[in-house]
DRENLUM-743030 format. One record per residue: residue in three letters; chain; x, y, z of N, C-alpha, C in turn. Coordinates in nm, 3 decimals. Layout:
N
+------+-------+---------+---------+---------+---------+---------+---------+---------+---------+---------+
| resn | chain |     npx |     npy |     npz |    capx |    capy |    capz |     cpx |     cpy |     cpz |
+------+-------+---------+---------+---------+---------+---------+---------+---------+---------+---------+
|  ALA |     A |       X |       Y |       Z |       X |       Y |       Z |       X |       Y |       Z |
...
+------+-------+---------+---------+---------+---------+---------+---------+---------+---------+---------+
//
This chain:
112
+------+-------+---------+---------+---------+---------+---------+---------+---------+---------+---------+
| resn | chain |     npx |     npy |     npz |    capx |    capy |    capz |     cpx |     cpy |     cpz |
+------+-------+---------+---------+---------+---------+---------+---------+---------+---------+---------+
|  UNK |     A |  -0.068 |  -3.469 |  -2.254 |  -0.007 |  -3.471 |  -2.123 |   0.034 |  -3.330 |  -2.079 |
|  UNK |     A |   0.087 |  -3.254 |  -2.168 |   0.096 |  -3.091 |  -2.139 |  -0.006 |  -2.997 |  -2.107 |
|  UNK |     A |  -0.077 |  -3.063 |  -2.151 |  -0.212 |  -2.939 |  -2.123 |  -0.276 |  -2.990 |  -1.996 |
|  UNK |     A |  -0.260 |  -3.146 |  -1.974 |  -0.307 |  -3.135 |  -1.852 |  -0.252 |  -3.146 |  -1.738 |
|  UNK |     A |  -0.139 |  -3.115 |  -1.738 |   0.016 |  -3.073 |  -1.626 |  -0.055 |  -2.889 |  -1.630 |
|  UNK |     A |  -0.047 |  -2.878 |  -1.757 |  -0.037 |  -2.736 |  -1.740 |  -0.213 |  -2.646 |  -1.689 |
|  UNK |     A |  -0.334 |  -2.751 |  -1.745 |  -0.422 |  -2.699 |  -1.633 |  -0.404 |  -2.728 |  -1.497 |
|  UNK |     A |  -0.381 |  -2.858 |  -1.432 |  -0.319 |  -2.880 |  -1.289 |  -0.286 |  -2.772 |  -1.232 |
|  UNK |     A |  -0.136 |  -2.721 |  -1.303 |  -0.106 |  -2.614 |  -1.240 |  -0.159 |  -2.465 |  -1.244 |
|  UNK |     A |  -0.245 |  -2.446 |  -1.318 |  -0.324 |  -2.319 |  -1.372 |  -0.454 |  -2.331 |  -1.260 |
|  UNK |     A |  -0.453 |  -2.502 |  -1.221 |  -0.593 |  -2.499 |  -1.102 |  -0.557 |  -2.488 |  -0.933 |
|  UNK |     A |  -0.375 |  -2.532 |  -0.908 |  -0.339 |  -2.510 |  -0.819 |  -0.340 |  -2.386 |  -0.754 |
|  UNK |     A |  -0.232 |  -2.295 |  -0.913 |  -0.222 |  -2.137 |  -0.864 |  -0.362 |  -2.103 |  -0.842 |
|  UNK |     A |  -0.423 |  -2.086 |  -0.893 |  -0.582 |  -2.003 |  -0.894 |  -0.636 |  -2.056 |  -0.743 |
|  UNK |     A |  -0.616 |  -2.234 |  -0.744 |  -0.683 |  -2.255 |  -0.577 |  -0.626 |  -2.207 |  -0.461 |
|  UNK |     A |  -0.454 |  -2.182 |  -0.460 |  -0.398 |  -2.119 |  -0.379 |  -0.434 |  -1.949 |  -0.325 |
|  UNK |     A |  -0.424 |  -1.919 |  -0.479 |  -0.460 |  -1.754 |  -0.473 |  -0.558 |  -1.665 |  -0.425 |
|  UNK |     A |  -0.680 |  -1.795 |  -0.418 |  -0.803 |  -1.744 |  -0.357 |  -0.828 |  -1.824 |  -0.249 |
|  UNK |     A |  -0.785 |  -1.902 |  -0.202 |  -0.774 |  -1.975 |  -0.091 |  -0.780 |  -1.917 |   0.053 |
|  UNK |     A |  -0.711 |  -1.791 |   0.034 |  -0.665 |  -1.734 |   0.106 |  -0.725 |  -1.636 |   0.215 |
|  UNK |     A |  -0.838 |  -1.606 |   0.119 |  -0.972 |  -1.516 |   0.195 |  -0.914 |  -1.359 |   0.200 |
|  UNK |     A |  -0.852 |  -1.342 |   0.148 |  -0.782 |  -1.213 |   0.144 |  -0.827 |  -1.139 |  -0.014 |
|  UNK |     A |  -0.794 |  -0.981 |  -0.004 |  -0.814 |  -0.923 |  -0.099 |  -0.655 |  -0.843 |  -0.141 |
|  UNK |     A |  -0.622 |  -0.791 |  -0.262 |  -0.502 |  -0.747 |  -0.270 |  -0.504 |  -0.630 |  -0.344 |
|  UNK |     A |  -0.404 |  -0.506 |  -0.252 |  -0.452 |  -0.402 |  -0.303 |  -0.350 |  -0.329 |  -0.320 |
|  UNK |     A |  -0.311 |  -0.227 |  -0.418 |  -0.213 |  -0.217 |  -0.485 |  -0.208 |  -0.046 |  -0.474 |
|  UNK |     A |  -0.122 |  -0.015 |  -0.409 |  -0.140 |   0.152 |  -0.369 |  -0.006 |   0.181 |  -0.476 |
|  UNK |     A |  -0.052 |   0.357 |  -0.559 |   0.050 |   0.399 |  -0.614 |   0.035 |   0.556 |  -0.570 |
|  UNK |     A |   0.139 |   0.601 |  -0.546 |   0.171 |   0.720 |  -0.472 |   0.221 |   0.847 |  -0.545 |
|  UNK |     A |   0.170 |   0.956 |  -0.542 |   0.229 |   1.081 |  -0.574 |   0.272 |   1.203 |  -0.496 |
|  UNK |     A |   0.387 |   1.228 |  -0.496 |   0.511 |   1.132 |  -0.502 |   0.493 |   0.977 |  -0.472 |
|  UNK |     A |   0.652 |   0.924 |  -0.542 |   0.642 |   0.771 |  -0.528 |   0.723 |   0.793 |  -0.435 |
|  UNK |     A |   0.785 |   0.690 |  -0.351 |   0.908 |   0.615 |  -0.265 |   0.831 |   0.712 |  -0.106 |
|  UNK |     A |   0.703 |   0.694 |  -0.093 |   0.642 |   0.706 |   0.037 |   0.634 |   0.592 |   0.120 |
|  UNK |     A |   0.622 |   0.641 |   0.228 |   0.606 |   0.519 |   0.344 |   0.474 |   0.494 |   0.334 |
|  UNK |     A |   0.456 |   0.343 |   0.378 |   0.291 |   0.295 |   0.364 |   0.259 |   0.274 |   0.506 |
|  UNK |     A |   0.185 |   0.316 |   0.549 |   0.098 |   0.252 |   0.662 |  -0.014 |   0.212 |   0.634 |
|  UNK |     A |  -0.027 |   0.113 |   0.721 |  -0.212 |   0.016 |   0.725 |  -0.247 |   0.014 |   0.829 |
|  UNK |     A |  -0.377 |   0.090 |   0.886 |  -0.417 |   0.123 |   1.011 |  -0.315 |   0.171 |   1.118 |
|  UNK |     A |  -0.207 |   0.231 |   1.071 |  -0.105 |   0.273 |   1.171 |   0.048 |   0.214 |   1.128 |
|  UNK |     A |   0.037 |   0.090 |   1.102 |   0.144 |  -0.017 |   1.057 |   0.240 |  -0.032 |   0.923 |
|  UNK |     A |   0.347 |   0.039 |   0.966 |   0.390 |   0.070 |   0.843 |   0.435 |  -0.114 |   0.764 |
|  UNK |     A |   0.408 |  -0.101 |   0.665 |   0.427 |  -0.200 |   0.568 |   0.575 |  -0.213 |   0.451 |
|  UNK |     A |   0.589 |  -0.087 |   0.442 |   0.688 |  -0.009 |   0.305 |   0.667 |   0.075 |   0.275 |
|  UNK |     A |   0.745 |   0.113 |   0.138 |   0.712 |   0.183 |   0.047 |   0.667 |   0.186 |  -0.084 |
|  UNK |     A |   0.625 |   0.294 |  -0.129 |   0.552 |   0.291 |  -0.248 |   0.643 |   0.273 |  -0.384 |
|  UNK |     A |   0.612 |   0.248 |  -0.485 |   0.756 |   0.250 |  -0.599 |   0.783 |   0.384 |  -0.591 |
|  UNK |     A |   0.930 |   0.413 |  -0.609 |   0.973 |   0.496 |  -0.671 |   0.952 |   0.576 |  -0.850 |
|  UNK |     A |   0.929 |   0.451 |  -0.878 |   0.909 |   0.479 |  -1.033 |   0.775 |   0.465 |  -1.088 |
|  UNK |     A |   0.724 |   0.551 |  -1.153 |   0.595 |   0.628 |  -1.224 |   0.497 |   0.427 |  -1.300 |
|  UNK |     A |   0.426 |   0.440 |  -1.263 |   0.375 |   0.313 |  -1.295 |   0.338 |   0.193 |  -1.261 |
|  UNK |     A |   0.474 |   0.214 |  -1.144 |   0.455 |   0.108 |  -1.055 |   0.418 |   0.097 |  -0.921 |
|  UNK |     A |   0.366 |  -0.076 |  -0.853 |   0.302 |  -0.026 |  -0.725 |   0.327 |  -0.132 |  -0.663 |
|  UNK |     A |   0.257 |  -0.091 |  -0.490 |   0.326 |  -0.138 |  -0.403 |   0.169 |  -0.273 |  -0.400 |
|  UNK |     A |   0.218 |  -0.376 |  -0.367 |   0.094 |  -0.442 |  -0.365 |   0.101 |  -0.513 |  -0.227 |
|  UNK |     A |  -0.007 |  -0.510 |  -0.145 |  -0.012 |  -0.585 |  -0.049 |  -0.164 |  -0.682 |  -0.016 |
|  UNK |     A |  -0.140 |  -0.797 |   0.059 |  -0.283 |  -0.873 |   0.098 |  -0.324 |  -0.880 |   0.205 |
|  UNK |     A |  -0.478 |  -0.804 |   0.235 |  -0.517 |  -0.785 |   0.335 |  -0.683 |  -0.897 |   0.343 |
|  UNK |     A |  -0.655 |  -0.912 |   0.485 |  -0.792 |  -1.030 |   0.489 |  -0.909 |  -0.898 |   0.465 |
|  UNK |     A |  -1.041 |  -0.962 |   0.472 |  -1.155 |  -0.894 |   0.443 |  -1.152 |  -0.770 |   0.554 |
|  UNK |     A |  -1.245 |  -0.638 |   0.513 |  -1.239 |  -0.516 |   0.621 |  -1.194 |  -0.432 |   0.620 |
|  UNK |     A |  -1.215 |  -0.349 |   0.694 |  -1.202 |  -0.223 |   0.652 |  -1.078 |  -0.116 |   0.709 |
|  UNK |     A |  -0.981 |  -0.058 |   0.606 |  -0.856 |   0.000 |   0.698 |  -0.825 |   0.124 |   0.654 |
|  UNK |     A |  -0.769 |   0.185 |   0.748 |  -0.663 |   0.332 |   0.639 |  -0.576 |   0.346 |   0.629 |
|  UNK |     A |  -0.600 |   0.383 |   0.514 |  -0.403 |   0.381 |   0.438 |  -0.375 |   0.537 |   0.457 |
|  UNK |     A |  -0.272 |   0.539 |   0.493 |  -0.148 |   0.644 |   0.462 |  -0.051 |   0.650 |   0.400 |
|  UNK |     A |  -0.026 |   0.727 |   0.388 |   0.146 |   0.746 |   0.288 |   0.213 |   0.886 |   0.321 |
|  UNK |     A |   0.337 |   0.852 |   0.364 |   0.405 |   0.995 |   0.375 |   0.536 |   0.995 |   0.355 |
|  UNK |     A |   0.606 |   1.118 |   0.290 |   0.708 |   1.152 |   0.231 |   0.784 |   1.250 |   0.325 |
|  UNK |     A |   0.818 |   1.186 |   0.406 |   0.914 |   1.357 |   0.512 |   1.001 |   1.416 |   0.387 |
|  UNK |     A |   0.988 |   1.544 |   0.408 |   1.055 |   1.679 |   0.307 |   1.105 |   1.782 |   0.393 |
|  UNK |     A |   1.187 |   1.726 |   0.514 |   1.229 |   1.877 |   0.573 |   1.113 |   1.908 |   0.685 |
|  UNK |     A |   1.074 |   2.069 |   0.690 |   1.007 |   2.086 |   0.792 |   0.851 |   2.080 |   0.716 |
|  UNK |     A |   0.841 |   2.036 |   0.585 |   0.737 |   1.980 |   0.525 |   0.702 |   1.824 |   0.519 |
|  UNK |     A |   0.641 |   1.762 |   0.463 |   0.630 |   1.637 |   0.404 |   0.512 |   1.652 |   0.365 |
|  UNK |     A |   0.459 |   1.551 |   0.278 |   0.369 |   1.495 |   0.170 |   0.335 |   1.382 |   0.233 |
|  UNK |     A |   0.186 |   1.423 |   0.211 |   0.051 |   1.285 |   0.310 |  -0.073 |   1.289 |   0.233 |
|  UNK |     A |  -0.114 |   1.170 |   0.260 |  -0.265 |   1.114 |   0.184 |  -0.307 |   1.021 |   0.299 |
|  UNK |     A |  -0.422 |   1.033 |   0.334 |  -0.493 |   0.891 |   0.373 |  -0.611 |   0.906 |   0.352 |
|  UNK |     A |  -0.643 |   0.718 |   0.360 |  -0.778 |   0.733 |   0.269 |  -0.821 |   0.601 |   0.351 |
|  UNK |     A |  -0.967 |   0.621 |   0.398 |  -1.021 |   0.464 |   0.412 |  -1.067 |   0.399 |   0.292 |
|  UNK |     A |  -1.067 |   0.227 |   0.325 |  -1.086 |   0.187 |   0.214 |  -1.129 |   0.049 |   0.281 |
|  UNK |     A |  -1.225 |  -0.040 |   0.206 |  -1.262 |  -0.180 |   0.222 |  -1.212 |  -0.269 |   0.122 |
|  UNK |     A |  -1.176 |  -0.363 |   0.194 |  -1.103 |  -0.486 |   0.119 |  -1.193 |  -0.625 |   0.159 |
|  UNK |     A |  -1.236 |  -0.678 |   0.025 |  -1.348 |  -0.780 |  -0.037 |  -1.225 |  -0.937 |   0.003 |
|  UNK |     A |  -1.277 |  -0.999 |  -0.004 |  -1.191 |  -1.151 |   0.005 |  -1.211 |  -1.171 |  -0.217 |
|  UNK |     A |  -1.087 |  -1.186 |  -0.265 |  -1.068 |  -1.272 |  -0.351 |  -1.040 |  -1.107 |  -0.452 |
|  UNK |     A |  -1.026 |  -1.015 |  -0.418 |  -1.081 |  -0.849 |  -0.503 |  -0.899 |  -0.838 |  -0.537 |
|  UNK |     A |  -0.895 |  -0.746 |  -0.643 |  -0.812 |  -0.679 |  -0.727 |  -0.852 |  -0.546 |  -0.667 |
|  UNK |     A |  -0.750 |  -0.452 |  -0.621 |  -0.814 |  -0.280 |  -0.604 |  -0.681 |  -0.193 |  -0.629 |
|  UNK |     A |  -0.661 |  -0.090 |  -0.692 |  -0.596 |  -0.025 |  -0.691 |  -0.614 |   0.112 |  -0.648 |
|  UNK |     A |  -0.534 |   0.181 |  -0.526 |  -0.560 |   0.285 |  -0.487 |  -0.453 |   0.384 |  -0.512 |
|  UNK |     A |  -0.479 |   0.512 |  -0.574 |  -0.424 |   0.617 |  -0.591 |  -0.409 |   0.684 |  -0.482 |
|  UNK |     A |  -0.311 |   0.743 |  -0.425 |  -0.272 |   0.826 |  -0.339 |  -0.202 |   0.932 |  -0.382 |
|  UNK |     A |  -0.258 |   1.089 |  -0.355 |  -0.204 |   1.204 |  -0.387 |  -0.152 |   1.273 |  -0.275 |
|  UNK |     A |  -0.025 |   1.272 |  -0.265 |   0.051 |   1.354 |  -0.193 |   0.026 |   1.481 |  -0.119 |
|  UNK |     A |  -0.041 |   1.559 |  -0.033 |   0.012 |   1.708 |  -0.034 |   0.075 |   1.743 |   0.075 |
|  UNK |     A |   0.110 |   1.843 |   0.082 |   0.260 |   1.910 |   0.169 |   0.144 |   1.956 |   0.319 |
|  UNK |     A |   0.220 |   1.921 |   0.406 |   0.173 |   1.970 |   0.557 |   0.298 |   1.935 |   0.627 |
|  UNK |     A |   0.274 |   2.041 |   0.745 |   0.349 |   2.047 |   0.805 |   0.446 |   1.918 |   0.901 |
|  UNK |     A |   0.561 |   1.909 |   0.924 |   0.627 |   1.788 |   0.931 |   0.595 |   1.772 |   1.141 |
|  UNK |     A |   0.540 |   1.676 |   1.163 |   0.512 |   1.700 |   1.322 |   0.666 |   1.667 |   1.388 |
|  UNK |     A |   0.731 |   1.539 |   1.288 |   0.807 |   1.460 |   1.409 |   0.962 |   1.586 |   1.347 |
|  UNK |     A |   0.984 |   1.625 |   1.223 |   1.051 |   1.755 |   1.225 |   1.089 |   1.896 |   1.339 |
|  UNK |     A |   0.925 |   1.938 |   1.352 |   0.929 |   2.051 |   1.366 |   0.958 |   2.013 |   1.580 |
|  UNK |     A |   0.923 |   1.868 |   1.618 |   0.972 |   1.766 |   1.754 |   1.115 |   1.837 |   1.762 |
|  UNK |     A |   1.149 |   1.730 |   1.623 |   1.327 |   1.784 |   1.698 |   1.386 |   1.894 |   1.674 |
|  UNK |     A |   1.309 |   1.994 |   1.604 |   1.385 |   2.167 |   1.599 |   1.358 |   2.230 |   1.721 |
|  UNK |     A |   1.225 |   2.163 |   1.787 |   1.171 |   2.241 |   1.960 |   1.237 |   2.183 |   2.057 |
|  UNK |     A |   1.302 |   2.048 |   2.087 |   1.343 |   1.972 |   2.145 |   1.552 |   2.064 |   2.104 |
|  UNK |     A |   1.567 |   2.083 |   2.007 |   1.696 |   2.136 |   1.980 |   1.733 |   2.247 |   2.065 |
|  UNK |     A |   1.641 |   2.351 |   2.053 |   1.639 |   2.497 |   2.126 |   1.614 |   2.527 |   2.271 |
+------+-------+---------+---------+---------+---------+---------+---------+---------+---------+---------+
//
């Protein structure tokens, strides 16, 4: 009787999980604790802590990710296109680098 409660539910989760037509994709950031955008839309952020990641589910197609870290009259940015499969596992690395801060350097010109 346990094993077959416990496939039941091993056939529910799995039918739910892919049910869905979506793919899920798991961005980790360097730096961590960046903002996520998806095609423009910010979503969150990335973990803070080394290892871990931000996971989100997107239907099938194709989008770009960003990530950015405001630092002053710097910040830290990545974007990357990427395609997302219906039913897929993906993990995307995002590497940080420093450019200039637009909405920063707004309110130091807007100040003066």
């Amino acid at each position: 009787m346990k094993i077959l409660l416990i496939a039941l539910l091993l056939f529910n989760f799995s039918h739910t999980a892919f049910a869905e037509g979506k793919g899920t994709v798991k961005i980790v950031t360097d730096p961590g604790d960046a903002k996520i955008y998806v095609d423009g839309k910010r979503k969150g952020n990335s973990a803070s802590e080394k290892g871990q990641t931000f996971a989100i589910k997107l239907p099938e197609g194709e989008y770009v990710l960003e990530a950015i870290k405001p630092a002053g009259a710097k910040e830290h940015y990545a974007k990357k296109e990427i395609f997302v499969a219906e039913d897929t596992l993906q993990t995307i690395s995002l590497i940080l680098a420093k450019r200039s801060n637009p909405d920063y350097l707004k309110k130091l010109k807007a100040k003066y």
